[in-house]
C-alpha positions as CSV (number, residue, x, y, z in Angstrom):
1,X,-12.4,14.2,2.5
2,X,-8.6,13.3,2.0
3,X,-7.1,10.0,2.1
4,X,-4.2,8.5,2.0
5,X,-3.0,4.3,2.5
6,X,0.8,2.5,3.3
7,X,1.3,-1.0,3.6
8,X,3.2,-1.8,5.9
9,X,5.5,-4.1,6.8
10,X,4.9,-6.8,9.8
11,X,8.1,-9.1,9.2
12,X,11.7,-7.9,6.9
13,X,10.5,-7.8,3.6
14,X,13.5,-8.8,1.7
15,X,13.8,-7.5,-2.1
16,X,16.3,-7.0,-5.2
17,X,16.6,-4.5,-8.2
18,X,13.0,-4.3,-10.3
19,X,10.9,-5.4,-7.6
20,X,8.1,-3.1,-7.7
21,X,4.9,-2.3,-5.0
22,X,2.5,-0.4,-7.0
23,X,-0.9,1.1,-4.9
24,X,-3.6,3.1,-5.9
25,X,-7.3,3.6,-5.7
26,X,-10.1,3.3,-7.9
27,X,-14.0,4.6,-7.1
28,X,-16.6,2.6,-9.0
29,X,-14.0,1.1,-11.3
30,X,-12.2,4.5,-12.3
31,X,-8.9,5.5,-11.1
32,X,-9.0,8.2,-8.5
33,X,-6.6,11.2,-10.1
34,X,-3.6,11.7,-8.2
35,X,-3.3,8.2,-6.1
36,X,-1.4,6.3,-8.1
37,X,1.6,5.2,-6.3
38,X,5.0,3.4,-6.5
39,X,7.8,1.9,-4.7
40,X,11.1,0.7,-6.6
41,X,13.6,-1.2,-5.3
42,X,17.0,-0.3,-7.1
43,X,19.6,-3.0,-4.6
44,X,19.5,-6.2,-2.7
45,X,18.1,-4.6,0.5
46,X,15.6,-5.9,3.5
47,X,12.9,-2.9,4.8
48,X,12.6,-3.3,8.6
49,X,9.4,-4.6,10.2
50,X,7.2,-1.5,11.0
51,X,8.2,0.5,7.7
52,X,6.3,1.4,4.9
53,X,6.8,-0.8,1.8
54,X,4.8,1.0,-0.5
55,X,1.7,4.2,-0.2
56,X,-0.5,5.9,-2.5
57,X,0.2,9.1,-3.6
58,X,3.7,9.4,-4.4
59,X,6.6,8.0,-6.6
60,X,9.6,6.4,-4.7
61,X,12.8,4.8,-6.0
62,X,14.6,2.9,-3.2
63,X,18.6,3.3,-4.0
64,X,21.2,2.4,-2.0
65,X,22.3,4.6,0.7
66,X,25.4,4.4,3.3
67,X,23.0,5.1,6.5
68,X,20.0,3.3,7.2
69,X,18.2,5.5,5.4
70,X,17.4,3.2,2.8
71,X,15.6,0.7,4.8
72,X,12.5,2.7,5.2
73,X,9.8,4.0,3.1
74,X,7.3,7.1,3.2
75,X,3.6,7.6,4.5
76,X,1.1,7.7,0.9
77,X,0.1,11.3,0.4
78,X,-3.1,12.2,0.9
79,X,-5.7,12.9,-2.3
80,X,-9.1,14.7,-2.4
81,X,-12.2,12.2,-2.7
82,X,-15.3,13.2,-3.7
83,X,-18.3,13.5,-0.8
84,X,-20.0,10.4,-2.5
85,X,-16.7,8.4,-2.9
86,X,-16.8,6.2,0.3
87,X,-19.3,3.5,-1.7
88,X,-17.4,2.0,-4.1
89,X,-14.1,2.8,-3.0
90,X,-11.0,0.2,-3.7
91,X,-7.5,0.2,-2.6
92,X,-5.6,-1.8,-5.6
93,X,-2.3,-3.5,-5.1
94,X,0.1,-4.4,-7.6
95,X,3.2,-6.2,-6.6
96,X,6.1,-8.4,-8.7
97,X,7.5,-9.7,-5.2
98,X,6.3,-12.9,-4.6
99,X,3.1,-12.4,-2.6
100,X,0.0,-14.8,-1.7
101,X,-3.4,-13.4,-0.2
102,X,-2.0,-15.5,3.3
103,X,1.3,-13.7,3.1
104,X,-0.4,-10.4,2.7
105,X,-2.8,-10.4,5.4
106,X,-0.4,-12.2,7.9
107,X,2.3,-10.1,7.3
108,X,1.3,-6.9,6.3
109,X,-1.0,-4.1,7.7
110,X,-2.4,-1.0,6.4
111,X,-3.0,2.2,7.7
112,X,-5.3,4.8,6.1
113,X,-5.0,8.3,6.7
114,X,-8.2,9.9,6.4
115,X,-8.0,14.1,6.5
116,X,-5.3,14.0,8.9
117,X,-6.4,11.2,11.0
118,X,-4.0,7.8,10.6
119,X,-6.6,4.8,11.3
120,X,-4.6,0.9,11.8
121,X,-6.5,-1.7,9.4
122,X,-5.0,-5.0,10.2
123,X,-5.7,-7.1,7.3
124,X,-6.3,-10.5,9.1
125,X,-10.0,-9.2,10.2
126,X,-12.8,-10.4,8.0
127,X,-13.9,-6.9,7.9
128,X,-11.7,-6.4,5.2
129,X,-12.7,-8.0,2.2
130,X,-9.6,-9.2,-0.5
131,X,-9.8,-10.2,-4.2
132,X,-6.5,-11.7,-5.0
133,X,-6.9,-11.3,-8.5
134,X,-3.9,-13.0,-9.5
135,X,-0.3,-13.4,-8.2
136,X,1.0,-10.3,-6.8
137,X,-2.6,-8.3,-7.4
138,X,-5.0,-7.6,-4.5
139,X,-8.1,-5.6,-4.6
140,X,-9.4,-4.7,-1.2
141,X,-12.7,-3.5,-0.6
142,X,-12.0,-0.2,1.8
143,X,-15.3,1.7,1.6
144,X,-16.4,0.0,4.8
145,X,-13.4,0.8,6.8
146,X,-12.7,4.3,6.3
């Protein structure tokens, strides 16, 4: 199995130089190799409702460009799990902008892609299960929903 997860935006999400969306899994504690992935934000800039603010997978430094470009992210790429993996398996989120657990699941979504197949996981449900750690760092509980 592959998977992939963005977070996306449901509102502007404004932002300024050295904010920073960090993502990534972990399976039974331990980082999964290869999912680690970052968003930095280089400008004073707004990403559109609907956009991607940050993925797994893949590195991406948000500079200012003349088109509108700029005001969207990518989809996460995709990494190879494990057959066993689904038990266990956590989506880590690591943020500097200011975000509360109400925030996050009001205005934000995810969507998982899972070997090819993009699947919407609205983060107001109580299927999805949310440890705000601490300001700006969520771990949700995704073994359930992929």
């Amino acid at each position: 199995m592959e998977i992939a997860f963005t977070l996306i935006a449901g509102k502007t999400v404004h932002f300024t130089p050295n904010h920073t969306i960090k993502m990534y899994l972990t399976h039974n504690g331990a980082l999964v190799e290869g999912s680690p992935g970052e968003d930095v934000f280089t400008y004073n800039g707004a990403l559109l409702p609907d956009t991607p603010v940050g993925a797994t997978g893949r590195m991406m430094i948000h500079e200012p460009q003349p088109d509108l470009a700029a005001f969207a992210g990518r989809p996460g790429v995709a990494v190879p799990l494990p057959q066993d993996a689904r038990a266990g398996l956590r989506l880590c989120i690591d943020t500097n902008l200011i975000l509360c657990q109400g925030e996050l699941q009001t205005y934000y979504r995810l969507e998982a892609a899972v070997d090819g197949r993009v699947i919407p996981l609205p983060l107001q449900v109580p299927l999805m299960r949310i440890d705000w750690r601490e300001k700006g760092i969520f771990i949700i509980e995704v073994d359930d929903v992929v």
